[in-house]
Every structure is written in C-alpha cells, then in structure tokens.
N, CA and C of each residue as an Amber inpcrd file, in Angstrom:
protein
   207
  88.7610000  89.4820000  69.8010000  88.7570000  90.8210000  70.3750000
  87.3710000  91.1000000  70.9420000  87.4010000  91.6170000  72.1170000
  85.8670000  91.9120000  72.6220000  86.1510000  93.5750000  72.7140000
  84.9120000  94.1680000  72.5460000  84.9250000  95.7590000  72.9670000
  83.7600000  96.0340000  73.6050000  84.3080000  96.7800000  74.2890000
  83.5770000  97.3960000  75.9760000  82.3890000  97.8200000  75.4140000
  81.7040000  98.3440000  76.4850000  80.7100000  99.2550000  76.1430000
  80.8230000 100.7960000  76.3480000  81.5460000 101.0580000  76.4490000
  82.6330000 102.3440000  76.4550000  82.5790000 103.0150000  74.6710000
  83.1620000 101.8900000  74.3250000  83.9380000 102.1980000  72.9470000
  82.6820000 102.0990000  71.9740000  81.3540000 101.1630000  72.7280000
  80.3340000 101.2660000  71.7510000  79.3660000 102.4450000  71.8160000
  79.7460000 102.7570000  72.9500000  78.5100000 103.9870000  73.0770000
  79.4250000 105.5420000  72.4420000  80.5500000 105.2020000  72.9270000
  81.3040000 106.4930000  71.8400000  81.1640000 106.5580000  70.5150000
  80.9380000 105.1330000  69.7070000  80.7110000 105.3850000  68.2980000
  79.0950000 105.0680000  68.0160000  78.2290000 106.0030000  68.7580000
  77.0040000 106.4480000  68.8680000  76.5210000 104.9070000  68.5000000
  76.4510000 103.9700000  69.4010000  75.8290000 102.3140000  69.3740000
  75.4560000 101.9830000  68.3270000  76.9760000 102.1320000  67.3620000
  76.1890000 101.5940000  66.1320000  77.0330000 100.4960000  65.8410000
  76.8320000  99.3270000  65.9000000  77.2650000  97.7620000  65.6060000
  77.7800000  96.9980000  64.5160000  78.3020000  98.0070000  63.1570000
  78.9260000  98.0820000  62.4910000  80.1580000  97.4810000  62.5180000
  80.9340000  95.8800000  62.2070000  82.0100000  95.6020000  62.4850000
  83.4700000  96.0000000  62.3720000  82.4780000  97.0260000  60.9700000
  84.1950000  97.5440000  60.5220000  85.1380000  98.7390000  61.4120000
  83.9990000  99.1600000  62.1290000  84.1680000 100.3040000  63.2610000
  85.1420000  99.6810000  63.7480000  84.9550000  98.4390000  64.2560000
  85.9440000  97.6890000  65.7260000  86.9880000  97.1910000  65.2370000
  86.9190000  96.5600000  63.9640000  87.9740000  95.4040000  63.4040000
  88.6990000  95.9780000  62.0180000  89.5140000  95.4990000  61.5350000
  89.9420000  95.5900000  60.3910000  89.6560000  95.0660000  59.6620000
  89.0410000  95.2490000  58.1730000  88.1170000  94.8110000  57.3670000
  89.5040000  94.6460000  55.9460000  90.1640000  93.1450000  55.3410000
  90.8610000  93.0090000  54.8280000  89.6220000  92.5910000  53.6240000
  90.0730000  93.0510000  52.5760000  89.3760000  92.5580000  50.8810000
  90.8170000  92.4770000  50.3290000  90.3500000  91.3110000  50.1970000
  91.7490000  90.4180000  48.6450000  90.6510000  90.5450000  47.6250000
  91.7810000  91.3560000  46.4560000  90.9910000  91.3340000  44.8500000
  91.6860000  89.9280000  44.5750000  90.8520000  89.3070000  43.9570000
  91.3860000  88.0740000  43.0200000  90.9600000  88.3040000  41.9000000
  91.5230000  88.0070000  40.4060000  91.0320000  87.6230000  39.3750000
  90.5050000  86.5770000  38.9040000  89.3500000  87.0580000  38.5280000
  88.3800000  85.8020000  37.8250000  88.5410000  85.6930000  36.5750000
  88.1280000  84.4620000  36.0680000  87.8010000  84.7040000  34.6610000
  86.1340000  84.3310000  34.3770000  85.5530000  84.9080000  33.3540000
  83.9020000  84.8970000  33.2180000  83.7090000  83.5210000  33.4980000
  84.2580000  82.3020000  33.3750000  83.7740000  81.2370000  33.7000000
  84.0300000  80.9190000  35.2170000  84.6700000  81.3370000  36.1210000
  85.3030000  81.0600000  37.3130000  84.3670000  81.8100000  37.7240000
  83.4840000  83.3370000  37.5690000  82.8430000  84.2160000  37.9360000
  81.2370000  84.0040000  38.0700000  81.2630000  82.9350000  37.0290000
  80.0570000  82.5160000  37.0300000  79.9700000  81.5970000  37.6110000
  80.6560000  80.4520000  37.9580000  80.5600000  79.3090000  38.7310000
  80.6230000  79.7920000  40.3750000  81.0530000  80.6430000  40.6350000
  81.0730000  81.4620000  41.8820000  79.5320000  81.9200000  42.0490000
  79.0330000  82.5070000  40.8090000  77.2650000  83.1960000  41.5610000
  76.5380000  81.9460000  41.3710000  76.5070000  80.9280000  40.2890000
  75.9930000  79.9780000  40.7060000  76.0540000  78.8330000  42.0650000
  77.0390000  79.3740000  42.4050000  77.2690000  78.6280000  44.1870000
  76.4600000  79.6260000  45.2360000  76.7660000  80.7530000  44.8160000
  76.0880000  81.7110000  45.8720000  74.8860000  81.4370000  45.9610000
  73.9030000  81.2650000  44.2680000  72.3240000  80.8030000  44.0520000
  71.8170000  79.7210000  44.0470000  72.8050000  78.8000000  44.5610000
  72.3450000  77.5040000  45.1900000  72.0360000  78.0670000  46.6680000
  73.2190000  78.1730000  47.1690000  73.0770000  78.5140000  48.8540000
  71.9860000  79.3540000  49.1920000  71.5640000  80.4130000  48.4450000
  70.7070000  81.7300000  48.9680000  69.3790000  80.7720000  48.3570000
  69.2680000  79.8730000  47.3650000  68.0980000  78.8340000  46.8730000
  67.6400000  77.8120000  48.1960000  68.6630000  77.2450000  49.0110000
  68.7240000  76.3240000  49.8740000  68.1380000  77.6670000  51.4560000
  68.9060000  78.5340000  51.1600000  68.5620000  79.3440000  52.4960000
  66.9800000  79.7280000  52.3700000  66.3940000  79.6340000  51.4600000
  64.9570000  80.4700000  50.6700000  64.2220000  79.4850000  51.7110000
  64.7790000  78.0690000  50.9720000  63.7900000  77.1470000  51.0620000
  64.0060000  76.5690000  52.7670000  65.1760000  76.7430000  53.4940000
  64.8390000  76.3880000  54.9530000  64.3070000  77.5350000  55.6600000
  63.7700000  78.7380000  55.4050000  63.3870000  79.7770000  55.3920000
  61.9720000  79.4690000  55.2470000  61.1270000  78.9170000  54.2220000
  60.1640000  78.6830000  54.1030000  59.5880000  77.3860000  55.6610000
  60.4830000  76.5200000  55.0340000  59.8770000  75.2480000  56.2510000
  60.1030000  75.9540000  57.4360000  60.6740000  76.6920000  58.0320000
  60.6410000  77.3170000  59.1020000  59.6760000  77.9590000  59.5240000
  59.1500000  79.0280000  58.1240000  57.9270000  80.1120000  58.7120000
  56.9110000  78.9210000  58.7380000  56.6040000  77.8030000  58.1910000
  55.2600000  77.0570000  57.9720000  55.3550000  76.4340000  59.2080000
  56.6680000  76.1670000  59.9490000  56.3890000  75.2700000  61.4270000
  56.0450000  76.3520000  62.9280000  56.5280000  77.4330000  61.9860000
  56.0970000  78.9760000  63.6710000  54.9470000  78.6650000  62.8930000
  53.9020000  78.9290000  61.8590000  52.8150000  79.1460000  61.7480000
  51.8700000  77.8150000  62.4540000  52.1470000  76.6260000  62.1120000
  51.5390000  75.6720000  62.4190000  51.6940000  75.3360000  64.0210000
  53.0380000  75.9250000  64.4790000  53.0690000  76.4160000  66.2470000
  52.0880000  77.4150000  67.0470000  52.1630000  78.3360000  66.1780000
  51.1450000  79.5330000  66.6570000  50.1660000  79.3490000  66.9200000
  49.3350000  78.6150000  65.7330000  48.2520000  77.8810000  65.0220000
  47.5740000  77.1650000  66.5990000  48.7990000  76.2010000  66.7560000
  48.2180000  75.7460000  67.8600000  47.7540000  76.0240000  69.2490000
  48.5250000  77.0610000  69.7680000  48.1340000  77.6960000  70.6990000
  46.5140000  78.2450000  70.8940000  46.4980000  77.9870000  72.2470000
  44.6040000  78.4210000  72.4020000  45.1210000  79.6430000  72.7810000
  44.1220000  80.6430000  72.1120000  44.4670000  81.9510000  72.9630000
  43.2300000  82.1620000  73.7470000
C-alpha cells in the first residue's frame, strides 16, 4: 500500500504506521521457560546490534579522522 501525500499531510505529517495500516497483535501463550528463551534471543540480537553499532561509530570516526579540514 503506498499513501499520498494528501493523506499524510491531513494526519498533521506524522509517520506513524498504525495511522495508514492495520496493526494485527496475536496474544500467544508462553510459558516462563518459552518467555525467557524469547528475551534471551532478543539480548543476543540487541548484544550483536550494540556491537555492529560500535564497529561502525569507530570506522565514521577513523573516516572523519582522516579528512584534512
């Protein structure tokens, strides 16, 4: 689905997806061990995102770095 710029400036340009789309949440049941193996996946990924996050800012810095101003 694409939306105009019509429909974005009517809902005062705010870019909010749920404005445009339908926002479906399935409850599932967990159990404390299923619940926890779930945030420990999340705190790997957000651990892994930290850390390509880091090597990233150190290669703009060592880019910058180089530039003569």
């Amino acid at each position: 689905m694409v939306v105009g710029y019509d429909e974005i400036a009517a809902k005062n340009y705010s870019l909010s997806a749920g404005q445009y789309f339908e926002v479906k949440i399935e409850h599932v049941d967990l159990t404390p061990q299923e619940f926890g193996e779930k945030m420990k996946g999340f705190t790997v990924n957000l651990d892994n995102l930290f850390n390509q996050s880091h090597e990233l800012e150190q290669e703009i810095k060592k880019t910058v770095g180089g530039v003569a101003v």
